[in-house]
N, C-alpha and C positions, 0 to 999 in steps of 0.2 A: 660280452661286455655290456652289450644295452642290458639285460636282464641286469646286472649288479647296479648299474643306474638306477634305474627304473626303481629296483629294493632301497637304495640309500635318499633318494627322492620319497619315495612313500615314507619311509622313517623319517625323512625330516621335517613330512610334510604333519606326519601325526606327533612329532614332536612339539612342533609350533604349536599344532589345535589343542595339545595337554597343556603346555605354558600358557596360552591364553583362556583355557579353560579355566586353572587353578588363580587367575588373575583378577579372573571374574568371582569364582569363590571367595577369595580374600575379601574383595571392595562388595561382594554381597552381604560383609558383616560390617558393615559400617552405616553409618547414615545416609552418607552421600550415596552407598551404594542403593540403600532399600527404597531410597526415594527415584534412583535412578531406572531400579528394575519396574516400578509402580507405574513410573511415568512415560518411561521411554521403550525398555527390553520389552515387558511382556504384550504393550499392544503390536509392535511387530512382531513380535513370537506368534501372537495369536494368529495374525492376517498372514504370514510366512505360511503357518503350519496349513490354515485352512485351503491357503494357494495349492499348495506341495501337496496333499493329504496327509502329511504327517513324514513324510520326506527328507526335509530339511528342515533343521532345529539350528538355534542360534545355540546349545545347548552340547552340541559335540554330541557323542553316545550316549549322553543320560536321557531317561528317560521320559519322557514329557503325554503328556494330555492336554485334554480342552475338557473342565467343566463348564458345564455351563448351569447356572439355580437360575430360579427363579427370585426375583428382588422381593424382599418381606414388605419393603413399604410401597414400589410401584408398582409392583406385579409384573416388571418387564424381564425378559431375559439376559442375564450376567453371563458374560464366558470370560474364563480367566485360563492360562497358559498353569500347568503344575507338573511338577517332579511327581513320579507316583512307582510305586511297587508292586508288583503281580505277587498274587498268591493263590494258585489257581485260578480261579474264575474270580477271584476278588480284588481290586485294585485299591491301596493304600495312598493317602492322600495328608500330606503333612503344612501346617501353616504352624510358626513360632511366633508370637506378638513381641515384637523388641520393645515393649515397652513403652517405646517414646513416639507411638503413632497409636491412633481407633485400631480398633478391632477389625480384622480383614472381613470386608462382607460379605465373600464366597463364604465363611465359617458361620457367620450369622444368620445368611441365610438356609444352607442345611440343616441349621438348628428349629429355624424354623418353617423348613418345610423339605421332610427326609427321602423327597424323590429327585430327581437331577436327572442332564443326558451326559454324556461324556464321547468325544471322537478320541478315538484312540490309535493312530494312523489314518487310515481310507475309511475303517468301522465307526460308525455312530452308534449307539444303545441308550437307552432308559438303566437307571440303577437305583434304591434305595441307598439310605447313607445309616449309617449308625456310628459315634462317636467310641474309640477303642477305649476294651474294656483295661484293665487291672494288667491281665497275663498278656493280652495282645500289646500293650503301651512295649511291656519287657519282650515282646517277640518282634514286635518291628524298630521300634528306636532305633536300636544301633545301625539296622540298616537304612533306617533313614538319615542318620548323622554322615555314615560313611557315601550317601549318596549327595548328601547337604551340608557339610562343615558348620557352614554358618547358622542352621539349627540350634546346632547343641550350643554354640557359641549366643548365640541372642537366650537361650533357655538355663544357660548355666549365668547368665546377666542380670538375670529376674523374669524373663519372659514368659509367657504364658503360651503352651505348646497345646496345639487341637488337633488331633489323627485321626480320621474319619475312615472306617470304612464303606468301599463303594462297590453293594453286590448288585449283579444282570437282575432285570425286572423277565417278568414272564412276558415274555413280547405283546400277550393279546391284553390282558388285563390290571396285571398286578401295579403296574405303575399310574394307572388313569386316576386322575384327581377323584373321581367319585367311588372306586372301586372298592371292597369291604378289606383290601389288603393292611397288615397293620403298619403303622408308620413308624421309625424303629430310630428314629431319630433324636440325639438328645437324653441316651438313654442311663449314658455315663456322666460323672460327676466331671467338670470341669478340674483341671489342677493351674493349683498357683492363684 
């Protein structure tokens, strides 16, 4: 009898964490929500995750990262909380512009300047970025909308969508600011 507890308690407990999960999706496509996640979600996302190693996500089972760029105007380090997708060694990285806000400057910064770190759990690494091409935009999209609803919802609004890919740097050199690696950043055309 405990065991059938125990099964209908877990189900109810993952039941709650999808409700409020899909609650949080909804009000992420909103205004209130995008300013809410800016302001409030991802700086504890951020200091949670770093706590945790990657542990516990405000986030339920999707999958989250830490980039971090480097600031184009102050030179200081930027870490921001992100949804991202594996593809082998390559990790996919999605911002939608609703429009009715600046341009996120995690994107502005990779643009300009296409090295980053990223903690991805307990792992920290160096990565170049390159912005997806043409075939890659049609090979991740949809799995980035079925990871982020409110994506395709701020992109089908007028929003301006940027999907960066983020490959491992060669641990000794490829990613050193002086290094002759090329910077591969910026490489695609903007859409919208």
């Amino acid at each position: 009898m405990a065991t059938r507890t125990e099964g209908l308690r877990q189900r109810a407990t993952r039941h709650v964490r999808e409700a409020l999960l899909n609650a949080v999706r909804r009000l992420g496509s909103t205004r209130v929500g995008v300013l809410a996640i800016g302001r409030v979600f991802s700086p504890f996302q951020r200091r949670l995750y770093r706590m945790t190693a990657g542990r516990i996500s405000l986030t339920g089972d999707a999958p989250v990262l830490l980039l971090t760029t480097t600031g184009r105007r102050s030179g200081r380090p930027r870490t921001v909380p992100l949804f991202y997708l594996r593809d082998e060694d390559r990790l996919v990285v999605c911002n939608v512009n609703p429009g009715f806000e600046r341009a996120n400057p995690w994107t502005l910064n990779l643009r300009a300047e296409g090295r980053a770190r990223v903690q991805v759990g307990a792992e920290t690494f160096a990565v170049t970025s390159h912005e997806a091409t043409g075939k890659e935009l049609d090979r991740y999209w949809p799995r980035l909308t079925r990871l982020w609803p409110a994506y395709e919802t701020f992109y089908n609004d007028g929003g301006k969508r940027s999907i960066f890919i983020l490959e491992p740097c060669d641990p000794v050199t490829a990613c050193e600011p002086n290094s002759d690696a090329p910077r591969r950043s910026g490489s695609a055309p903007s859409e919208r």
